[in-house]
Structure formats: structure tokens, C-alpha cells
N, C-alpha and C positions, 0 to 999 in steps of 0.2 A: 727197594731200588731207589737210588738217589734221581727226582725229580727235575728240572731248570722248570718255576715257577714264576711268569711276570707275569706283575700285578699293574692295571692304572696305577696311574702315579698320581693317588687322591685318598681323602678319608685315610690318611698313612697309618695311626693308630689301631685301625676297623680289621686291618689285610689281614694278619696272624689268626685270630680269635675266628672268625671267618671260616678259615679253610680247616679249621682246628674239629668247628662243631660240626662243617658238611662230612668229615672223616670220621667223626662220631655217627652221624645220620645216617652213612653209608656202610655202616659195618667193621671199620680199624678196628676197634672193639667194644662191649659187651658192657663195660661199668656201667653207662648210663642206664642201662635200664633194672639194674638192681640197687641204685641208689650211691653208689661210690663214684670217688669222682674221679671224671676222666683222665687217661695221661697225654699227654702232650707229644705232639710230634716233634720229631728232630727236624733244626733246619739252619742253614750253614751258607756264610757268603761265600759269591766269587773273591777271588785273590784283588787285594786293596778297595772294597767298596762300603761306603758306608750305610749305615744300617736305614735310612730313608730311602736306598736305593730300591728301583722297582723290581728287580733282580734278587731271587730265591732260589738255594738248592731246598728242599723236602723228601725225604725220607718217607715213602710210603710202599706195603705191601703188594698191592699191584694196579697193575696197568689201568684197568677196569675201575680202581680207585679214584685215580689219577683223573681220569674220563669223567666220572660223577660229579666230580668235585670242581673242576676246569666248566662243565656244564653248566652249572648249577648257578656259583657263585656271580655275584654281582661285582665283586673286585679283582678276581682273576684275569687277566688277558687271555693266558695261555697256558698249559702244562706242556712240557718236551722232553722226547728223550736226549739227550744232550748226544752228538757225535761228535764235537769237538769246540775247543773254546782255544782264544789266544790272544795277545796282545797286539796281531797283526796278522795278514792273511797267509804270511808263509806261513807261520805258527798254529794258525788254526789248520793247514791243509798236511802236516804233520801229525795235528792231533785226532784229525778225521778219517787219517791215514791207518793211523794205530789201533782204532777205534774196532772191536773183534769181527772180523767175517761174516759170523753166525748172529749177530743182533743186524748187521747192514744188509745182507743178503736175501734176507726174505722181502722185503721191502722194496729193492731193486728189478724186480722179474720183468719180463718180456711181458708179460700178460695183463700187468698193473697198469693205472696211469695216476702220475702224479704231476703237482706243483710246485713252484719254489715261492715263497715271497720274502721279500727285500724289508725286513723294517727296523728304525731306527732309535735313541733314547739319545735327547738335547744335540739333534741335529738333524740335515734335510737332506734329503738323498734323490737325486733328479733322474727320472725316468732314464736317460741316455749312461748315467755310474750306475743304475739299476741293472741293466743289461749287461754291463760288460763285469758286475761283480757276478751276477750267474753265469754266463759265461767263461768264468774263474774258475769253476766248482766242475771245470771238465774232468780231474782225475778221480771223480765220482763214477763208477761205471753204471747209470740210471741206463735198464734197457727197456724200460716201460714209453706207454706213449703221454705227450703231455697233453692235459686238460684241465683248463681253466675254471669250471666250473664242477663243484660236486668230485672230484677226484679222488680215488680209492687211498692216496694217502699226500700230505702236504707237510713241504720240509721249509725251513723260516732259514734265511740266514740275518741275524740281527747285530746291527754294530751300535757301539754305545761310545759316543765320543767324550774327550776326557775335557780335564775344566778348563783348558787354554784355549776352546773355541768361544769362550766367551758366554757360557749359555746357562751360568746359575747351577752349574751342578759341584758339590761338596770338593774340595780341594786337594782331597786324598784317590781320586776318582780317576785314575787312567783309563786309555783306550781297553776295548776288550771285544773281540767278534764272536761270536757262536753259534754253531749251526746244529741243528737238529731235530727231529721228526715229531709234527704232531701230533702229542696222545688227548687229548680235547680243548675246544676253545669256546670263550664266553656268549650267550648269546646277545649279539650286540641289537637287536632289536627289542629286549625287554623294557629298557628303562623307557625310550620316545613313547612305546606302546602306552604305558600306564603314567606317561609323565602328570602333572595335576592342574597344566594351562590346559591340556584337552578332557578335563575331568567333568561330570554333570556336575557334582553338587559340591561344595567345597564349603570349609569355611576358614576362619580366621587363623587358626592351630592345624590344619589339615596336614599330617605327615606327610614330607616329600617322600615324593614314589624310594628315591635309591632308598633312604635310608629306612621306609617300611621295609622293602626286600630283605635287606640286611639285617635287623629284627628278625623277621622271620626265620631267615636262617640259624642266628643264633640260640632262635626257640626250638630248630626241629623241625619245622613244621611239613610235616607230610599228612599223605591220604591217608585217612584211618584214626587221626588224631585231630583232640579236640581244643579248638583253643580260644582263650575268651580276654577281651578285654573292657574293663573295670570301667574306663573311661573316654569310650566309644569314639566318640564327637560322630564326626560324617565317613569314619569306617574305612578312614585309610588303612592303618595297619593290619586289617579284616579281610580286606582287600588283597594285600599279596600272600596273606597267609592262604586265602583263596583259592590262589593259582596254583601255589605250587600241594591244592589237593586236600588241604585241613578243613573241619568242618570248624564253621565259627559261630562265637556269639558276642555277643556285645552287652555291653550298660551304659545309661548315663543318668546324673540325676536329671538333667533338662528336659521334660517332656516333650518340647519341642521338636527336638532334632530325633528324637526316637520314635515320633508318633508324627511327626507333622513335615519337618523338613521346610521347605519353598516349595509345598503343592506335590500332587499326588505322582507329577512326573518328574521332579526334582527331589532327591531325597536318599537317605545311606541306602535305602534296596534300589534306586535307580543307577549306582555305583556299580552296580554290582550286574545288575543285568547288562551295564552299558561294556563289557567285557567276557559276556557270559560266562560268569561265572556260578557257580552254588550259591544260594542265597541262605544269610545267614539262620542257623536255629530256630533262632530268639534274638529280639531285641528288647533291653528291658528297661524301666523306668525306675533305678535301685540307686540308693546312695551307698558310696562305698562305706560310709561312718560306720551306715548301720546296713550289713549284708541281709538280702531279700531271703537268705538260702534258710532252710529248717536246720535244726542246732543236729538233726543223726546225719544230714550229708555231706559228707564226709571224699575227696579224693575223686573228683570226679574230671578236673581238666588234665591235658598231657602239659599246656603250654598258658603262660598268663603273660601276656605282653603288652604295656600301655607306656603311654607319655602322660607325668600326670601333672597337674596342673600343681606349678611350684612359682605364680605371681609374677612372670616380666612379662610377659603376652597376655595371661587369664589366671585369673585366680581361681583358685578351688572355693567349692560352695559346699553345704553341708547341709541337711535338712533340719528345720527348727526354725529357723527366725532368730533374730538380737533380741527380742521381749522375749519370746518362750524361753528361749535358753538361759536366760538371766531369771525368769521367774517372775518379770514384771507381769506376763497376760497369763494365763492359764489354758491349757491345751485345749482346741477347738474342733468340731464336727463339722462336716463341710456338709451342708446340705444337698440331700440328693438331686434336687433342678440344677445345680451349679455343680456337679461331680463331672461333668463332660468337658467342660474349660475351663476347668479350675488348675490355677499352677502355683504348686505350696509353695511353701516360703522357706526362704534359704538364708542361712548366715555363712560367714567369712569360715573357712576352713585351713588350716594351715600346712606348708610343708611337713613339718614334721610328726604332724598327726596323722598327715595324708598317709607318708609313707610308712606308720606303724600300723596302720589299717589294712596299707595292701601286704603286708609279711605279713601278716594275722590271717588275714581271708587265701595266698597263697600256700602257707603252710596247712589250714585245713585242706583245701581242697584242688590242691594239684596233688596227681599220681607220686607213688616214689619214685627218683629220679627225673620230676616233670623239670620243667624248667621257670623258672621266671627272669622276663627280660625287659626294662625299665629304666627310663633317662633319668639322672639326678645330678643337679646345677651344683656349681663352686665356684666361690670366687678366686680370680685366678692371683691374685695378690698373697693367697695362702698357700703352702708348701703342698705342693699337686700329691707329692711320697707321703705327706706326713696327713693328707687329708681324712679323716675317721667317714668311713661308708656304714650306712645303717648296716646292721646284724641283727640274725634272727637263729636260735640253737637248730632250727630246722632245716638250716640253709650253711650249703658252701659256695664263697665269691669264687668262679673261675676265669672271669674278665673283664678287663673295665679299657673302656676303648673312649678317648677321650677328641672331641669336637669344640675347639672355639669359634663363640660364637661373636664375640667384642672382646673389645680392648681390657675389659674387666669379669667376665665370668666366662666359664664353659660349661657345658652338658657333660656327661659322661653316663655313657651306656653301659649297665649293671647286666652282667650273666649269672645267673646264680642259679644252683642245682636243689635237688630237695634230697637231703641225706639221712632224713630221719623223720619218725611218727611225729603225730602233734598228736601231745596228751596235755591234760591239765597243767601237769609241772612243767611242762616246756613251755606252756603260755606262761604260767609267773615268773619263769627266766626270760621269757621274751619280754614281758612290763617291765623288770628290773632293769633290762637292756637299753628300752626306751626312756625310759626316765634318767640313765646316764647320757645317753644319746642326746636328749633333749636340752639338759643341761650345759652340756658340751658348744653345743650350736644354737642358743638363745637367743645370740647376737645379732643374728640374719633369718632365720631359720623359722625364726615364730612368729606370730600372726600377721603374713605372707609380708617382711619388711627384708626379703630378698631385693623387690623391685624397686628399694628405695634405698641398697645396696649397690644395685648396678646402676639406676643413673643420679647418683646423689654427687658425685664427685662432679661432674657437668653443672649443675645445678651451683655448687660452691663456690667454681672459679667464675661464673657467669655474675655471682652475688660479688664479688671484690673487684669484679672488671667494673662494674654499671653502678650508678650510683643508685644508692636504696631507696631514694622518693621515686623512683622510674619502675618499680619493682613491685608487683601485683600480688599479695596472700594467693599462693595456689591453692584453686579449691577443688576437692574429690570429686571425680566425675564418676559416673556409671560406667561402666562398659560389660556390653551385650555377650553373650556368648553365643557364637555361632550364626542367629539369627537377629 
């Protein structure tokens, strides 16, 4: 049955993919958990709207679905069943009119009590045309009683004004009203709950609350499943996976923030109790380079989901040091009185080793069909269609949901499914992969000179504005991770 889906009118790219994976989560069907990759829902605009509109029809199996999915999500408003749509109020109270008996009438009873609400898209609708458009909707025979609060069922009448009010919406975008009976809607008190200014422990990279949620959904994450991420920091996206019931874990290489935090009542487990929530597993002190895991464990998470450090906020670190890795010192034992505050030593790590590392450590050890879901920068001066996304033989992209973030780069959030074993020979097609991959992206991509991708352009017009005796050698600073 054909849906009326509105969405916020935000994260425009996130909305689809979204509703796509809670309808996998919820049951449409079965691929995912045998490793083939999902199909896609049908979905279909109103008559003249264009595709950034918050306005979806969807095509799904049932009501119940509909409900899960409308609940769940963090970018739905609303699911409806539509009883009539039109360009104008007579037109909608013809098409409301038409609308079959046997779907209005059960709804309608004496015994029920229902709601109406009034809402709008790029325009304001004042308490006094509030009333007298319900009021409108008298050839609705409602013999129930009405109740404001908690009501057995709630019907929306939503008007959507066209672009001649002045209000920024697409040009092809006429008027259109719709009325129709709520089958679930979003819970508006998630986001403020878990927003990250009322958060304990925070730090510099700390995922915003929405878009951990939305993560999480795209990974799956429910009770019963286990889901870990690589690159921990202070456990935001651990966090919503949390809620919504998955058991988690975490890594990071910084001892700090996994063992220490800011003090014993500040810290990723005080995150965590500070919402009671499950407290993670494990937290572990692992570089993703070199995985902590024994070489036979094999398939063990449902979901891998991180933001990994790709140098415009924090660089990725990697265990070794600039002299051991180069071979100038020779590798060291750390004395057992110094084993208790001792924090090894790290070298620079880059984008693209990063992310050959996590398709490496994903492909062993997510379930088949697990998911991996993961942000990865592009500059936006490069052809967004023509942009080459890492690949791995074990793995199918099924969505890439794109965030800018400046004038010069965006994020994009990677869904990718696991479609097949990792054996020997699919790791040396997976190196063969990377080392073209690598190739390909030199330019920005390796040792982490994204960051000097995105604000170098600034830095050049600043050098031709100023004269160059005024002009100071910038020198590398450190910057801290986390703490």
C-alpha cells in the first residue's frame, strides 16, 4: 500500500537510505541476512514537486511497517494514510469524498476519539485559519469524541504553499492540501534527550547525537546484535546504538580516553550510565593498523560503525613512532614500574591506509550480511558522480548519503553490506584494490594532506592579498586528541 511519507526538511541526501534500512530492520525482506543485497523500496512524488521536497509517496507491505519505520526513524515526521490530496480545498473534499467507505469507516466510530492537526510546509497558518480549516472538513462524518491528548486515532490536514509566497521553495512547486490518518509518527523528544551540550564527557570529534542515530539505523542496530566501533573517541555512536538495544564495543589507540577520560566521573562509561543505558562490553586500547583480535576469530560483529580520522579536525595515529617505523631506533621494552603510565608512541597514519585497514578488519569479522557504516571526505571541486569510493571483493556499496560540510569538502556516509567470505584470495584482491585505490587518490588522500587540501585555497588568496614580509613561516603545532 502506497504510503504519504514526510520527512524534516534536513540532512535531504540521509531521508531515502534511512527508511530504506529501518524496512530491512523491520522485516520487507529477508536478503540481508543471507548476505544478498537488499531491494529497494518504491517511491513516488506528488503531482509537480520536486525531488528535495519533504513530501514522499512509499510503497510498503503493511500498516505495521509503516508504524516501525515512522517510530524509529530520526528523519521522518510522519507516515499517512492519505484520504485525499488536491490543489485546493474543494479538490481535496472530492478526493476525500471518493476515498472507499471501508478504509474511512472503521476509523470514524462512535466509540473512538480522535484529533485533527493543522500543519504546514513554507508557510504559517494562524490559530483563528486553523479552526475554521477543521471546521471545513464537516463532510467527514467523525462520530467519535474529540481528544487532545493520547487519542485512539489522529488525522493531519497539511497544506503546502506554492513558490509565489515568497518562501524559497523550488519553482515547479504548486499549492497542494492533504488529509490523512496517522499510521506512526517520529519521536520528537529523542534528539534534545541525547543532544551533546547536555552530554558528560565530550570531546573535540564527538559525533552529533542526530547524525549517531542515523548511523545507527543505517547499521541495523537492534537488541540482540553486536556492534563495535574501531574508533571509539568518547562513545558517541555507542551511544545511540545503545538505545535503540545493541550490545557495544569500542577501541581506540589513545589510552586515555579508554582507560582514563577526565576522572573517574567523567568518561565514555559515564556517557553511558548518564542515560541508562547498557554499558559497553569492552573498551579497548587496539590500533586499528594492527588488529588486537587472534588470526582464527573470524565473524563475530553484526555492525561496524565509526567516523575515522581523515585530518581536518584530528589526524589518525598509528602505533610505532617516526624512528621505529623508519628503523632509525630499534623496538623497545617498556619497563614493568613504567607499564602503568606508560602511553606508546604513535606515528602519523593516513586516510587511505586507514580505510584499507577498516575493509580488512570489517571483512574478517562482521557476520554475513553484517553491515559497515562509515564517513569518508571529498573534495567538493571533484565530480561528486565521478568520485571512486574505496572497495573491498567482500563488500556491496548500498548508500552513500552525502553532508557538506564547507565551501570545499564534504563527508559522505558509506553503507556497505558483506556479500561474501573473506578468504586468502579475496584479501589479495582486496591489496590489489588498494594499491589502485591509492594510486588514484595520492593527491590529497596520503599522508593526511586532505587538511591542507581543504584550507589551502584560504591560505593562497590571504598570501596575494598581504604583502609577504608581513607573512610568518607557519609552524606545525600538535594538537591533542580528545584530552
Amino acid at each position: 500500500m502506497w504510503y504519504l511519507c514526510v520527512f524534516y526538511h534536513r540532512l535531504l541526501d540521509y531521508r531515502k537510505p534511512e527508511v530504506e534500512s529501518l524496512a530491512q530492520l523491520f522485516g520487507a525482506n529477508e536478503d540481508h541476512q543471507n548476505g544478498r543485497v537488499p531491494s529497494q523500496l518504491q517511491w513516488k512524488f506528488p503531482l509537480r514537486y520536486h525531488p528535495d521536497s519533504p513530501f514522499h509517496f512509499v510503497n510498503l507491505p503493511s500498516e505495521q511497517l509503516a508504524r516501525n519505520i515512522a517510530t524509529r526513524s530520526i528523519l521522518v515526521k510522519g507516515m499517512y494514510e492519505l484520504w485525499g490530496e488536491g490543489t485546493s480545498y474543494e479538490e481535496l473534499k472530492e478526493s476525500v469524498l471518493s476515498y472507499p467507505d471501508e478504509r474511512k469507516l472503521p476509523y470514524l466510530d462512535s466509540d473512538s476519539t480522535f484529533k485533527i492537526t493543522v500543519d504546514s510546509f513554507g508557510k504559517v497558518i494562524s490559530l483563528e485559519e486553523q479552526k475554521e480549516l477543521i471546521q471545513g472538513l464537516s463532510y467527514i462524518p467523525f462520530k467519535g469524541r474529540v481528544k487532545l491528548k493520547n487519542p485512539d486515532h489522529n488525522f493531519w490536514l497539511i497544506e503546502v504553499d506554492n513558490y509565489g509566497g515568497n518562501n524559497g521553495l523550488p519553482p515547479i512547486v504548486q499549492k497542494r492540501v492533504f488529509f490523512g490518518r496517522e499510521v506512526g509518527g517520529a519521536d520528537r523528544k529523542l534528539i534534545p534527550t541525547y543532544q551533546l551540550k547536555s552530554r558528560t564527557y565530550l570531546g573535540p570529534t564527538a559525533m552529533d547525537a542526530e547524525m549517531a542515530f542515523l548511523m545507527a539505523n543505517q547499521a541495523l542496530a537492534t537488541s540482540g546484535k553486536l556492534v563495535f566501533d574501531p574508533f571509539v573517541g568518547t562513545g558517541s555512536i555507542l551511544v545511540a546504538a545503545a538505545h535503540f538495544g545493541a550490545m557495544t564495543m569500542g577501541a581506540d589507540i589513545d589510552i586515555r580516553v579508554v582507560r582514563d577520560g577526565r576522572g573517574p566521573d567523567c568518561n565514555v562509561w559515564s556517557n553511558f550510565k548518564q542515560y541508562g543505558l547498557p554499558m559497553p562490553v569492552g573498551l579497548l586500547r587496539a590500533d586499528n593498523n594492527l588488529p588486537a583480535w587472534r588470526p582464527s576469530l573470524k565473524e563475530v560483529f553484526d555492525a561496524i560503525i565509526c567516523d575515522p580520522p581523515y585530518g581536518v579536525r584530528a589526524g589518525g595515529r598509528k602505533s610505532g613512532g617516526r624512528k621505529l617505523l623508519k628503523g632509525a631506533v630499534e623496538p623497545y621494552i617498556v619497563p614493568d614500574d613504567k607499564r602503568t603510565d606508560h602511553i606508546p608512541s604513535t606515528a602519523p597514519y593516513s586516510l587511505v591506509e586507514c580505510v584499507h585497514d577498516l575493509l580488512d578488519l570489517a571483512a574478517k569479522m562482521l557476520v554475513m550480511g553484517g553491515r559497515l557504516v562509515f564517513f569518508y571526505p571529498i573534495l567538493r571541486e571533484d565530480d561528486f558522480a565521478e568520485t571512486h569510493f574505496p572497495e573491498h571483493p567482500c563488500f556491496k556499496l548500498i548508500s552513500t548519503s552525502e553532508q557538506i560540510l564547507s565551501s570545499r569538502y564534504s563527508r559522505v556516509l558509506l553503507t556497505m553490506v558483506k556479500t561474501g567470505p573473506y578468504t586468502e584470495e579475496i584479501a589479495e584482491v582486496a591489496r590489489i584494490k588498494h594499491i589502485q585505490f591509492k594510486e588514484n587518490h595520492v593527491k590529497w588522500l596520503e599522508d593526511g594532506n586532505l587538511h591542507s587540501a581543504v584550507f589551502s585555497p584560504a591560505a593562497a588568496q590571504l598570501t596575494e592579498a598581504v604583502d609577504p614580509k608581513f607573512i610568518k613561516d607557519p609552524k606545525p603545532k600538535y594538537r591533542g586528541k580528545y584530552v
